[in-house]
Every structure is written in C-alpha cells, then in structure tokens.
N, C-alpha and C positions, 0 to 999 in steps of 0.2 A: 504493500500500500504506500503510498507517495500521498505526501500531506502540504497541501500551497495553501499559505496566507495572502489575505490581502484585507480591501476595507467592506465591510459587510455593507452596503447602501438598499436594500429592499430583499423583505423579511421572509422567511421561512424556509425549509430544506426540501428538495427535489432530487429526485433521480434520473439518468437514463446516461446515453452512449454521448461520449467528447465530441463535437465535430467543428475544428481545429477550423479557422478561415481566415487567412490573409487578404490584408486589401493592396490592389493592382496601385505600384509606386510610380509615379507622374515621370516621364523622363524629358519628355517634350520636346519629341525631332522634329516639330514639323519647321521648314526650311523656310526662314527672314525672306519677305520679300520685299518690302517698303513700310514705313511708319505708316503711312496715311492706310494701307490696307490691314496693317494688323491691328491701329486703332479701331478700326470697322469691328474685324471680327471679334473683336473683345465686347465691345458695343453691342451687337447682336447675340452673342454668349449670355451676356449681362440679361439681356431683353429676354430670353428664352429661360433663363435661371432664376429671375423674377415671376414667371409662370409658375414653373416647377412647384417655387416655396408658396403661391400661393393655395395650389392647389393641395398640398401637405399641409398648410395650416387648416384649412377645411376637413381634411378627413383627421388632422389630430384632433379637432373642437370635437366629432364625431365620436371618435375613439376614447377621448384621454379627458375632453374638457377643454374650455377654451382658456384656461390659463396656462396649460399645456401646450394649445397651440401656439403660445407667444412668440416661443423662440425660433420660429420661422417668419414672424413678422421681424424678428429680430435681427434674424440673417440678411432678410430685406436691407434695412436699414444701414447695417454695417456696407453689403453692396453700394447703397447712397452716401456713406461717406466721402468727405471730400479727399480725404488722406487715403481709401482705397484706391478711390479712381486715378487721383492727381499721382499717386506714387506706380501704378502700373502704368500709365501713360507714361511716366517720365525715363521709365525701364524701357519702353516701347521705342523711345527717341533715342535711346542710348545704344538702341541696336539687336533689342533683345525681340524675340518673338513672344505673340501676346499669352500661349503658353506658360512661357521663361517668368514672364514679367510676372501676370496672376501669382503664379507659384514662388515666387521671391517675396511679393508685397505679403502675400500671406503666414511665409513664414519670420519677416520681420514685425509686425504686426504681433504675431503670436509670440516672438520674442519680448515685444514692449510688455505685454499683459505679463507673462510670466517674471518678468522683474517688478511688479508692483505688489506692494504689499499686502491689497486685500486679497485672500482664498478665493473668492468670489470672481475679482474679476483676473486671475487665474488661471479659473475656468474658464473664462471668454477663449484662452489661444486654442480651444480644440474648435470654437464655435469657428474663429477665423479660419484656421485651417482646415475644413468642413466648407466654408463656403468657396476661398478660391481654389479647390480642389473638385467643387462642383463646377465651376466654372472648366476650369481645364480638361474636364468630362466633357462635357458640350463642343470643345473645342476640339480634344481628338475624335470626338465622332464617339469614345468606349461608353460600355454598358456601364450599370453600376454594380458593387460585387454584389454577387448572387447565394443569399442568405437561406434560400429553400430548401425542407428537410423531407428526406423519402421519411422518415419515422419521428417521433416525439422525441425531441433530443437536449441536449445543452449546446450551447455555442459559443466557444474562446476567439475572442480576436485582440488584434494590439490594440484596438478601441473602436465603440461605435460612435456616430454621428448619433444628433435626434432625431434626421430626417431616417437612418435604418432603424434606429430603434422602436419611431413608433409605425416602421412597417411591417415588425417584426408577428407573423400568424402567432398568438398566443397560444393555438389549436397544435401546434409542433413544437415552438418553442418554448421548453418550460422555465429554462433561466439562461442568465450569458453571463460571461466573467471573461474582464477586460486586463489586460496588459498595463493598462495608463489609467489612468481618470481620478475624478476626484468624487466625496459625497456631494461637492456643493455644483458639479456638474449638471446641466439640461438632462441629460442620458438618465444622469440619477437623479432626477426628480422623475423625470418620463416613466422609469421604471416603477417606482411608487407608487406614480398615479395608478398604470396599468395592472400590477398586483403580481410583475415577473420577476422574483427573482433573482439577484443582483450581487458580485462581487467585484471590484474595479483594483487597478494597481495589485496585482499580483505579480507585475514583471515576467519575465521573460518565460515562453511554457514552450515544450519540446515538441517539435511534431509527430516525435514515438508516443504519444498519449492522445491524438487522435483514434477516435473508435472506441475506445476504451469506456469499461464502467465508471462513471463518476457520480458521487453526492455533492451537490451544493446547496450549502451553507449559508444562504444570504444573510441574516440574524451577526451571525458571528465573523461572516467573510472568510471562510473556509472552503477550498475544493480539495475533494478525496478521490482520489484518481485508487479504482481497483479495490474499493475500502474492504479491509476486514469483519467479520460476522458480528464484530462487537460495535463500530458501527451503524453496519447495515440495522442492529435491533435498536441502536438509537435513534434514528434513520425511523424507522417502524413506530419508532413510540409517539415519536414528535406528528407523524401524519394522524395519528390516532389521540394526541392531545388536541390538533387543529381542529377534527371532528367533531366531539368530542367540547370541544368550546362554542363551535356554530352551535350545534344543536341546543347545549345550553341556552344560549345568547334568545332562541327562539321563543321559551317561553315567557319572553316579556312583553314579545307580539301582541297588540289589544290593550295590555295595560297602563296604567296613570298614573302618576308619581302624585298624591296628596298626601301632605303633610298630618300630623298629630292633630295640627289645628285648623284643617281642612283648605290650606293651600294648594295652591295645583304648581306643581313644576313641571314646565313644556318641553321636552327633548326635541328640538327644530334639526336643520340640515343647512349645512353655509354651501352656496351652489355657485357655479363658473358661468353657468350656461341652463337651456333647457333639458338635455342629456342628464346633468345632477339632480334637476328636478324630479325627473322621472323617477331617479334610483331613488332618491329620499321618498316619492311616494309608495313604490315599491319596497319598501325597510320601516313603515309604520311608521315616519317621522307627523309631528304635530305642526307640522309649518314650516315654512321657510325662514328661517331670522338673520339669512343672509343673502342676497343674489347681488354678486358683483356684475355690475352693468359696466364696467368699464373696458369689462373683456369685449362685449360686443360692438364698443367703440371700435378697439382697437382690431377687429375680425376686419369691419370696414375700412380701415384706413384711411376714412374720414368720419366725419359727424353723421350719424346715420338718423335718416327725418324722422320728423314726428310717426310719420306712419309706419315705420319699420320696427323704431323702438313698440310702440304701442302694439303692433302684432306678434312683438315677445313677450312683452309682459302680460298680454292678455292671456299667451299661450302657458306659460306659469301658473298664472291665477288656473286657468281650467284643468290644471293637472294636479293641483292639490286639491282640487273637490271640496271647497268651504271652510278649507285649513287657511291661517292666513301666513300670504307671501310678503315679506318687507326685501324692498328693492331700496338698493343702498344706490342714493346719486355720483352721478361720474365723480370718481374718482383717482384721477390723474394724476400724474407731477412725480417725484424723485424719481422710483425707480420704475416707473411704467408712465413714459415720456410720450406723448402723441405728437409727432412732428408736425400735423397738419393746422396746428395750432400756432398762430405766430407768436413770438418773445424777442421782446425789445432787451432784454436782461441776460447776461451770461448770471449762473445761477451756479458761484463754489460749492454753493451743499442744499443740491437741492432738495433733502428732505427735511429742509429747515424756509424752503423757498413755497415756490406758488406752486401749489399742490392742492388736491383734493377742492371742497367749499373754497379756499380764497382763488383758483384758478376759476370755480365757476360765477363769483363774485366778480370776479375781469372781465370775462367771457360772458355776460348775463343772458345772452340769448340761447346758450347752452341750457347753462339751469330751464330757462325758461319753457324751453321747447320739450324737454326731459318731463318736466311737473306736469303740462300740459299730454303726454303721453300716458305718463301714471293716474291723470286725474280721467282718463277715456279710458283705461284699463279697471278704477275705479269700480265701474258700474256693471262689472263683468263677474265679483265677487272677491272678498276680502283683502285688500291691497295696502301696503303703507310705504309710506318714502323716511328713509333715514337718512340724513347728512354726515358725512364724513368731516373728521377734522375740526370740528368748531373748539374755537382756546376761547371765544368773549361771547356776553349776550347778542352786543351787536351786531354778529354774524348772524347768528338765527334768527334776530327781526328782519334783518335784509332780508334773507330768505324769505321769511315767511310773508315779506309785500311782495315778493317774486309771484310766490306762490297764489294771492289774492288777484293778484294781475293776471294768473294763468286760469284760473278759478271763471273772473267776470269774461274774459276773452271766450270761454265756452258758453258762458250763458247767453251771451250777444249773436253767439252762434247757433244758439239750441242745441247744444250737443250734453247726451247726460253725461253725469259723473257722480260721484259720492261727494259732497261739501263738507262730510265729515272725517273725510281721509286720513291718518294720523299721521302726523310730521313729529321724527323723531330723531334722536339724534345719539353718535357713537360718541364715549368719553373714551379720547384716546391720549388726552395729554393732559399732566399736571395741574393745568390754569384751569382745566374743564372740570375738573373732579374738586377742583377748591369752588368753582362757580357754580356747583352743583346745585346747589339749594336755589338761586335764582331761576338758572335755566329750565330746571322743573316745571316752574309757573309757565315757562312758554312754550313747553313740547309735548308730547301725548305720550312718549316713551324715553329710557336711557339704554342703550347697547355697547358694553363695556369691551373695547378692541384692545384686547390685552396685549398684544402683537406691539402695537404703537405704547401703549401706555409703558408699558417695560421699558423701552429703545428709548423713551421722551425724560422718563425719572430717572434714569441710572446714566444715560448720555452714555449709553452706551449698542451702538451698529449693530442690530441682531443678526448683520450677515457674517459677523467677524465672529469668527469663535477663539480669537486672541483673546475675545471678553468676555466670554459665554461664563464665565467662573462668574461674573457681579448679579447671575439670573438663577444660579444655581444655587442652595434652594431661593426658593421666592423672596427677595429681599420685604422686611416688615416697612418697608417705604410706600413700596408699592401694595404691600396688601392693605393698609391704612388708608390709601388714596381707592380703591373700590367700594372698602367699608361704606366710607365718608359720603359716594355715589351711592348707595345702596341706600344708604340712610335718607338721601336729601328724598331720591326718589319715593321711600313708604311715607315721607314725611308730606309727598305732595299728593299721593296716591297715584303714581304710575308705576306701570312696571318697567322691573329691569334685569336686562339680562347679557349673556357673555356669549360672546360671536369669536373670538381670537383662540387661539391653539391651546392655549389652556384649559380650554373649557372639554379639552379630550384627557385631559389628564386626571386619572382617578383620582389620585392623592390630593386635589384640588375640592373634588365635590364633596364633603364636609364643610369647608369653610363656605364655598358660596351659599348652601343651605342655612350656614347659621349666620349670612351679614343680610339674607333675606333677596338670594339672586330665584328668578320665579321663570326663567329663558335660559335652558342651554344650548349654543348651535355648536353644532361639531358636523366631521362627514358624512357621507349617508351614507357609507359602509358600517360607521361607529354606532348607530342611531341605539341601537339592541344592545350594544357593551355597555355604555354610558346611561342608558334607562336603568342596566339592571343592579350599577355602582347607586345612582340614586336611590332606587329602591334601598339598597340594602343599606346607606345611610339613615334614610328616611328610620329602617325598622330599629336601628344602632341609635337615634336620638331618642326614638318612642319608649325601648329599654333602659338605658339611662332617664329617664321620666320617672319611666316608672318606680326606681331602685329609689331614685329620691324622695317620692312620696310615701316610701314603705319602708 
C-alpha cells in the first residue's frame, strides 16, 4: 500500500480504479508571420474564448449555482484587462507569435499573483494560466484534455481548471486529486459546491499507479493507492456512518423547532440562484432568508431590467409554496466588482469602499428598478427585501423614500403589489449593531451577516487565514455585538435572524437560542442537520428548566 498526503478540500472517502491524466503542454510552433496578423488572430481567439466562458458560466449556475459560476465571468474579465491584452500585444510586436505571447503574458501574470501575499489571490495564477492557455487552444486548433471515464473512477492530474472541473460527469467521477492547488482555489470551492471529493497539492504521483485501486480521502487529504484490509474496513465504516447520518438527518422532515415558551425557530436556506431554491424546497427548508440577487447581476453582465429581475423572483416566491422568500438587494462592490458600472474613484480597499447599499445609494436607479421588481413579485406570495450593509439610520430612510417612490410609480400604473412588503435589513458591521435599537423603529426585520460582522470587528480579511486565529473561537466582541442586535430587535418586536456561515455551525446554536435568534439560514443541503442541532438544544434548555425548578 502506498500512502500520499496532500490538502483535504471537499469531504468524505470514495473508492475505485486511479486514472492518471496529463494535460497537453503548449509548445507553440505555429510560424510568425506579421504583427498586424497575429494581432488578429489573438483578437479572434479572445472573441471565440469569451463564448466558450460564457456558455460554462451558464451550465455552472445550472450545475453548481450561480456563485459558482462567477469564476468564469471572472476569467472574462481578466481577458478584458488592460495589462492582458497591452502585454500580449507588446510580445506580438516584439516578434513573438500570438501563441508565444498568450502563453508568456500568462505565465508572468501568474508569476505576479504568486509573489503577493494574500493565499487568495495566489490562487488567481492557476485562474491566469487557465485562461491564456485557453486561449492558445483556440489558437492551435487542439481539443481540450479528454477527462471521460469507461467506469466510475478517480482522477489524478497536475491540476484542474474550473472550467474541467465543473464539466467533470459526477455519474463517473467520484473524486480527483490534484498535483498543485490550493483550498482557497475556484477548483476547490467548485468541488464543494458539487459534493466531489477532493484532495489538491499532493505533488508529484507516478504513472505506475494508474489503474490501480485507490481510497480517497477528501476529509483528511489522503490517497491510498492498493490500500490494505484494514483500511478498506475503514473505508467501509465511514460509507456506513454517511448513511447512517442521512437517514438520521431524515426524521426531522415535517418538524418545528418551538421553544419551552412557545417560540418558533425557522430553519431557512441562503440560495445563489433558482437551482438553490429548488433544493431548499426539496430539504423541508421554512423559507428562504437569503437569495443573493447579485449573482444574477453579474450572470448578465449588465443590469438586468425590471422585467427579468421580476420573472426570478416571482419564480422563487412560486417554488417555496407560501414559505416566505427574503431577497437580499444588489449587493456589489469589494470583492464581487460589476464593471459595467462606472467609478470615478480608484478604491485601495474596497471592502471598506462603495459597496453593497452605498453603491446602490450612487447608482439610485438601480435600487430603484430592483424594489420596483420585488414590489411586482410582491403580489405573487410572501416576499421581502433586505439591505445589505447599512452602518447609519440615514441609509435606511434613503432607502426607504426609494422604496415609497417605487411603491407610488406602480400605483400610477395600476400595477398590484403588496404595500406591506417588509424592508429589512443585515447587521453586518459594528456601527449597525451599536445603532440597533434605532434602526429597529425603521425596518420590519434584522439578518445578522456574520461573515461581514467578524471581518468588520476584528479588522481582520476572512480571506486571509494568516488571521483566521483572531475568529477562532468566536471572539466575546463579537458575540456581545449580536447579543446587543438581538436584544434591540425583541425590544422592538421584530424578528431576527443569522444568514452568515455561522449559522451552520452546531457549537453556535445554543447561544443564538439563548440571545433570542428566531431565523437560521444555512445551505439546503444543511437544512435537516441544523433543524435537528436545534431540536436537540431546544430539549437541553427544557431539561435544565426543568432541574431548576425541582
């Protein structure tokens, strides 16, 4: 048995036969004929390769979710940079062939990222060197490697792309383990979503272990080439705990988290797209208390009209059947940038810049046209709009004269809607969770984005795991600043609840139960684990009740 480590990135252990695949290395003979014609061909590469990703961002929204498909709108954009195009062109003049050149700009590019200090962007040099190696596809005329399995297999390569990964048949492929990569990789987030299997950076693997029996490990990041009986029966226990935990998970199906004191706690679904909706409704989720609408910005590549937005969210509201859907408003700015937006400002940090509410505060026919879609989505069955980002009151009265303005503009039209919509809003920063008690008086809800709230009190980058130590355990800073939300809110009689990654963490669901969180959104994969953590708090607080009065 032969035992390779590497970094565990998406969870549980699988079986079957190695099959070992190299990807075809760019050589680029095709023969310099003039600047002005290999400018063309590059140009035309480029135009054919901008197809390519947008048609991949389409089937990964499909497959994986539209936050999934980002990173081909992503690849887009890097093609549209100036320093792509301006540095393969200037190769091109220098003599080189627009093969030479792509594949040079690419691998300096990916050189730059790799010398910066965040992990994150890191990751970007496989993204680079993924797109002008698409490109240089196009250009020789070659196929792309061919990843298809006569039998259910595993798959080793020196690294995938996102655009193989997410075309990778889940139906064959049960996991892959990569030579390179990182956790904070596209690849490995991709894998995640999709629920395959995953070990990355294992370095260098032999081609005598093609074919071969292997266990992978994703959990731990382990592949066992040939493993011994002992284990193969670890191997065995682990698919029979997986089981074994679904079907548990099952009997929470139908049921309701009330409290001692006749509380209800809502177990919702945070969704990308329509696709999430489905699964949360499919996994007995009680509402939606998340739909990021800014993925379907960014699917279009422009501001997509009133009537486009309104035939998604109408399509939401109809698939949760009378559960209610909270559509959270675009949501833009740091690190999910819409170019199509113009900015008069270079922005050093832009998650401290015009982002989320203060970009749609700029931009007010955004907000405007947005409300105006939710408020026709409305009258189709239980709908609400949540703001992102507000730190002052006076953000939420702006809005909410936005909102009065989109309001009278339908009546003028005769168009129905609900006039009792709830405008609600995420505490995701310091100044919002001290202004709590006011902002109560002006919103119908609080949705605590624990994600931001963390990143904004501790000032510390949740992409950086140079600081992930100031998050571990939960700093009492931050749990002081939900309290304090929780409280303003029972104090004004709204509800509130937790939408951010937290709210999947067991060891959390005690405290939200006891500062009075009555909303938990997590995935719709989670919906059944996290109902049946609640439960079993819920029955841990009722006993301790009990002991006390006796």
């Amino acid at each position: 048995m032969e035992i390779i480590h590497g970094k565990g990135v998406s969870g549980h252990m699988v079986r079957g036969k190695l099959r070992i695949i190299r990807h075809i290395r760019h050589t680029a003979a095709h023969i310099f004929t003039s600047a002005e014609n290999e400018k063309e061909r590059f140009r035309e590469a480029c135009a054919k390769v901008k197809d390519e990703l947008t048609d991949l961002q389409k089937q990964t929204a499909e497959k994986a979710g539209e936050k999934e498909a980002e990173i081909f709108a992503i690849h887009r954009m890097m093609m549209e940079e100036e320093d792509f195009g301006e540095c393969t062109s200037d190769l091109i003049s220098e003599g080189k062939t627009a093969e030479e050149a792509v594949l040079q700009t690419g691998e300096t590019l990916a050189k730059m990222f790799l010398a910066m200090d965040s992990p994150y962007m890191q990751a970007r040099a496989v993204d680079v060197r993924s797109v002008s190696e698409r490109i240089a596809d196009v250009l020789n005329g070659r196929e792309t490697t061919d990843f298809t399995m006569e039998s259910p297999g595993i798959i080793a390569a020196d690294d995938l792309t996102p655009a193989e990964t997410v075309m990778l048949d889940k139906n064959m492929i049960l996991g892959f383990v990569t030579e390179r990569g990182s956790d904070n990789s596209h690849t490995a987030i991709l894998a995640r979503t999709m629920d395959i299997p995953a070990v990355v950076d294992i370095g260098s693997i032999d081609d005598k272990f093609d074919g071969k029996d292997c266990i992978l490990d994703g959990n731990n990041g382990v592949l066992y080439i040939e493993p011994d009986a002992e284990i193969g029966r670890v191997y065995d226990d682990s698919c029979l705990y997986d089981l074994q935990k679904k079907k548990a998970e099952e009997q929470y199906r139908g049921k309701r988290c009330i409290t001692s004191e006749g509380t209800s706690i809502r177990i919702c679904a945070n969704a990308g797209g329509i696709d999430d909706v489905m699964e949360a409704a499919a996994n007995d989720a009680e509402g939606i208390g998340l739909f990021r609408s800014e993925f379907l910005f960014m699917r279009y590549g422009r501001c997509p009209t009133e009537e486009e937005q309104f035939s998604v969210y109408k399509e939401a509201v109809s698939h949760m059947s009378g559960r209610e859907t909270i559509i959270r408003t675009l949501d833009a700015g740091a690190d999910k940038q819409l170019k199509w937006i113009p900015s008069t400002v270079q922005e050093n940090n832009p998650a401290l810049g015009l982002r989320a509410v203060r970009l749609c505060l700029r931009h007010s026919a955004l907000l405007y046209t947005q409300l105006r879609a939710l408020y026709r989505a409305s009258a189709f069955g239980p709908i609400a709009a949540m703001i992102p980002m507000i730190t002052i009151p006076e953000e939420l009265k702006q809005v909410k004269r936005i909102a009065e303005q989109a309001m009278e503009s339908l009546r003028m039209e005769n168009i129905q809607y609900n006039p009792y919509m709830p405008i609600g809003i995420m505490i995701e920063t310091p100044s919002a969770a001290l202004y709590a008690e006011e902002l109560a008086e002006l919103c119908d809800f609080f949705s605590i984005g624990t994600n931001d709230l963390i990143q904004y009190t501790l000032a510390a980058d949740r992409e950086n795991p140079e600081v992930i130590y100031l998050t571990r355990p939960l700093p009492k800073s931050v749990m002081q600043l939900m309290e304090m939300t929780a409280a303003a809110g029972k104090k004004a009689g709204i509800p509130v609840g937790i939408c951010g990654e937290l709210g999947n963490d067991e060891s959390m669901t005690a405290f939200f139960l006891h500062i009075g969180i009555t909303k938990i959104s997590v995935p719709p994969a989670q919906i059944l684990r996290i109902r049946g953590k609640v439960l079993e708090s819920i029955r841990e607080e009722s006993l301790q009740k009990a002991k006390e009065l006796f």
